[in-house]
MMTF fields as JSON, N, C-alpha, C and O atoms, coordinates in Angstrom:
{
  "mmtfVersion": "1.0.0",
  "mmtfProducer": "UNKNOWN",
  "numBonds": 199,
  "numAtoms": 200,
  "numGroups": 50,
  "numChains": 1,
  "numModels": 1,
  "chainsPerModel": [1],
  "groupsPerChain": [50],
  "chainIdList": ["A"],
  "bondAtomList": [4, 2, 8, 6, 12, 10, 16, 14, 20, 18, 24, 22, 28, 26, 32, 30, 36, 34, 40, 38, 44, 42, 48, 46, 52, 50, 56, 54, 60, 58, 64, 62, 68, 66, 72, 70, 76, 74, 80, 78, 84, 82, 88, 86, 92, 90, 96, 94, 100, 98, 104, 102, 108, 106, 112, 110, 116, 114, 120, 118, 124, 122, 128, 126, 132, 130, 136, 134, 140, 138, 144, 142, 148, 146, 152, 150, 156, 154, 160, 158, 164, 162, 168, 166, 172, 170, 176, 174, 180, 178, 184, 182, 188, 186, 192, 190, 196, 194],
  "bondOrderList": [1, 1, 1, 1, 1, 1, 1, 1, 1, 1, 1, 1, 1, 1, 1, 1, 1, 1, 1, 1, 1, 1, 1, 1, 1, 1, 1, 1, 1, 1, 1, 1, 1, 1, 1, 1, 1, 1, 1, 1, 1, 1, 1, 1, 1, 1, 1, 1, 1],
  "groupList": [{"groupName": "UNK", "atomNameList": ["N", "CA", "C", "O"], "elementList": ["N", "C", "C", "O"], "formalChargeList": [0, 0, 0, 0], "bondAtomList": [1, 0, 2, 1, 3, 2], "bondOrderList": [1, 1, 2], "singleLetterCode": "X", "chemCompType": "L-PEPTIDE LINKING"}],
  "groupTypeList": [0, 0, 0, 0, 0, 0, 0, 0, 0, 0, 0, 0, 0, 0, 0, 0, 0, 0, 0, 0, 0, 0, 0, 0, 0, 0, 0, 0, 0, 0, 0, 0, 0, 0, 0, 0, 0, 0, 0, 0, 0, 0, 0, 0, 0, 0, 0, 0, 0, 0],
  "groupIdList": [1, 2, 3, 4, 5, 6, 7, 8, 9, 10, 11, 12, 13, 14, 15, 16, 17, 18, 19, 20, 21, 22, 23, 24, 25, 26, 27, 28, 29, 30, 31, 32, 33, 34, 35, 36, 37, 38, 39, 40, 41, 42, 43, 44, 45, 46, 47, 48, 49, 50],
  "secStructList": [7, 7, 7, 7, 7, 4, 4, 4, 2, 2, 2, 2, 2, 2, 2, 2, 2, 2, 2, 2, 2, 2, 2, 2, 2, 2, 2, 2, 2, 6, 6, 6, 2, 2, 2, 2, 2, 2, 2, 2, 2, 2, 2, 6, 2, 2, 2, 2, 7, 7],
  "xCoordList": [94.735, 95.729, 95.02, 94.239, 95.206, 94.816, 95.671, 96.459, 95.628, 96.262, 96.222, 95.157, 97.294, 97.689, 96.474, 96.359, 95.721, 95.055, 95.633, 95.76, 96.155, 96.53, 95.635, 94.598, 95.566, 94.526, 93.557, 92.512, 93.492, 92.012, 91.41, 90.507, 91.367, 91.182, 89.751, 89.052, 89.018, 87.464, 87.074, 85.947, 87.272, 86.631, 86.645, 85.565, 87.66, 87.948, 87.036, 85.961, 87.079, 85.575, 84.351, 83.392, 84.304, 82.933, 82.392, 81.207, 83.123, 83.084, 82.525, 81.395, 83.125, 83.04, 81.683, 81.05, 81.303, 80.099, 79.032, 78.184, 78.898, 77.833, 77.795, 76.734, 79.247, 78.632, 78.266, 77.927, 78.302, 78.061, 76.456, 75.525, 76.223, 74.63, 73.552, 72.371, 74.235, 73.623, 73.455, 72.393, 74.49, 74.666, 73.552, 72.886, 73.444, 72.359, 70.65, 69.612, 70.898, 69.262, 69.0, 67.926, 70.244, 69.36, 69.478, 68.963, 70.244, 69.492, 68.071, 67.469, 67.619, 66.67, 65.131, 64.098, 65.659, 64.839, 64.357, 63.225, 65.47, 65.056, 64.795, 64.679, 64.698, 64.061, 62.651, 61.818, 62.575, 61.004, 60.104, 59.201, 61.002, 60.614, 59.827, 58.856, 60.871, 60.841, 59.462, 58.896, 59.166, 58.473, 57.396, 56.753, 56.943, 55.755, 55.387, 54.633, 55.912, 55.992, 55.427, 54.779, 55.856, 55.748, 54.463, 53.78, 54.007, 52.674, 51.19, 49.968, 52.111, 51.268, 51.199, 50.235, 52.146, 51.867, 51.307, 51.052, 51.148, 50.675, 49.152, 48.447, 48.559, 47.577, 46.556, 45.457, 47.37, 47.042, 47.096, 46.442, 47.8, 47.571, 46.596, 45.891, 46.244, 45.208, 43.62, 42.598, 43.744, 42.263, 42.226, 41.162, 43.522, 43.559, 42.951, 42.182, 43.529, 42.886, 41.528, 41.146, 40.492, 39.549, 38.768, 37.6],
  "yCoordList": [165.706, 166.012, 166.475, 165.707, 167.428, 168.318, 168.841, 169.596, 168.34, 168.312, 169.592, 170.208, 170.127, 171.405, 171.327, 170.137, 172.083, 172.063, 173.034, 172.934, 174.157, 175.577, 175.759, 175.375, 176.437, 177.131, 176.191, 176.708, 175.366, 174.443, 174.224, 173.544, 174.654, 174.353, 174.725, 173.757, 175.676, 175.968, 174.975, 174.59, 174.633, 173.706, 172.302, 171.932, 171.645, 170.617, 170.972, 170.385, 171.469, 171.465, 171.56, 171.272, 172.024, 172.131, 171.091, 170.857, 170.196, 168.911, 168.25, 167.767, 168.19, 167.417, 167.518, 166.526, 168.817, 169.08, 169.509, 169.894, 169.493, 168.811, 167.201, 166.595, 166.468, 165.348, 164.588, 163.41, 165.07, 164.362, 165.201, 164.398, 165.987, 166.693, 165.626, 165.295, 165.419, 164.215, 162.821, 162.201, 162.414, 161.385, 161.074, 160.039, 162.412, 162.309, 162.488, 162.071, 163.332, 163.586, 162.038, 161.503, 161.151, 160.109, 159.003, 157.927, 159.236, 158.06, 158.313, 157.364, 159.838, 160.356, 159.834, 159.43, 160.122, 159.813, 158.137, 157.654, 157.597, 156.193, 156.003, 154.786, 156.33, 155.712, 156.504, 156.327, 157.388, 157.951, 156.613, 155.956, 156.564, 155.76, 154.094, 153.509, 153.795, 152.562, 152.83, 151.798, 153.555, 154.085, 153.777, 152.801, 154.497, 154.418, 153.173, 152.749, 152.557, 151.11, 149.902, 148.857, 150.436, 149.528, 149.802, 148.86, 151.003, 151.826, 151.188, 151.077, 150.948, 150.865, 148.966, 148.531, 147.856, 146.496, 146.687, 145.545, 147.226, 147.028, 147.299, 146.53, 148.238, 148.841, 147.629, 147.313, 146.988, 145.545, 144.479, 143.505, 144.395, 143.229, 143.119, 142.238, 144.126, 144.251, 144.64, 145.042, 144.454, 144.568, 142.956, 142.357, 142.303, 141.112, 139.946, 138.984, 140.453, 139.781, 139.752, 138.664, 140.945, 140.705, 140.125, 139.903],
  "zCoordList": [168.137, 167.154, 165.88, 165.318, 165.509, 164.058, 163.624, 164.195, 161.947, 161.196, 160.52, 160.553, 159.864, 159.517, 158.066, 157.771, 157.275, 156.007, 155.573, 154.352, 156.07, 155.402, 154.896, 155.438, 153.595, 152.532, 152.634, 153.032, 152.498, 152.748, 153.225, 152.738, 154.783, 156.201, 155.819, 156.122, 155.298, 155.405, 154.212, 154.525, 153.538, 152.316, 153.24, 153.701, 153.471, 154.368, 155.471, 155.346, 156.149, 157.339, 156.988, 157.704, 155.723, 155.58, 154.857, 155.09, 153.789, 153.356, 154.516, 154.444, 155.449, 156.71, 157.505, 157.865, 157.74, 158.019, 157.73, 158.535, 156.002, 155.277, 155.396, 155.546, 155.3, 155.485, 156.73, 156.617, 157.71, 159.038, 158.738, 158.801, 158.573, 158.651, 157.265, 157.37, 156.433, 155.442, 156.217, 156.183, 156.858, 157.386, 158.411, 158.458, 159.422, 160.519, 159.966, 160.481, 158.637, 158.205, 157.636, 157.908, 156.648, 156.678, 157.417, 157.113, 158.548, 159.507, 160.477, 160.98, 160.659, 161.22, 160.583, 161.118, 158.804, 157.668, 157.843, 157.852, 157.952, 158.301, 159.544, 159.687, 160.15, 161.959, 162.092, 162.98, 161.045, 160.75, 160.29, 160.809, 158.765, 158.267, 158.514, 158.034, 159.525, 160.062, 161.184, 161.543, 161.486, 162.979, 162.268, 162.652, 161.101, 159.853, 160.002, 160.878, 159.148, 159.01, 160.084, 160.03, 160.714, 162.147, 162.633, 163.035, 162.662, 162.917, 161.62, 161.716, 160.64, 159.59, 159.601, 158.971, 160.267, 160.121, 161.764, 162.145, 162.374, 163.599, 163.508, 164.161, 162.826, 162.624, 162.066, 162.522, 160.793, 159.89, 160.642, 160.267, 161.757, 162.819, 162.923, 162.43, 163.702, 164.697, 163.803, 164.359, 162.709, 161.389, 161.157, 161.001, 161.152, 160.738, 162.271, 162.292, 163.063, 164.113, 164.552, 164.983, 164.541, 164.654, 163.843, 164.162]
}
């Protein structure tokens, strides 16, 4: 079901898909991020253990 926008219909979609494209760059940004991290206390483990 889609809703009528008339005259707005391209502003309204595109609102929409800038924000789903923000939405996905920063969860991408963070699961980078997190990957780092994990790479970087794993790295310190394993200096700390020997």
């Amino acid at each position: 079901m889609i809703p009528d926008l008339g005259k707005y219909a391209v502003e309204v979609s595109l609102a929409y898909t800038v924000s789903i494209v923000l939405l996905v760059g920063i969860v991408l940004l963070s699961v980078r991020q997190a990957r780092a991290a994990k790479a970087a206390l794993d790295e310190a483990e394993k200096r700390w253990i020997k």
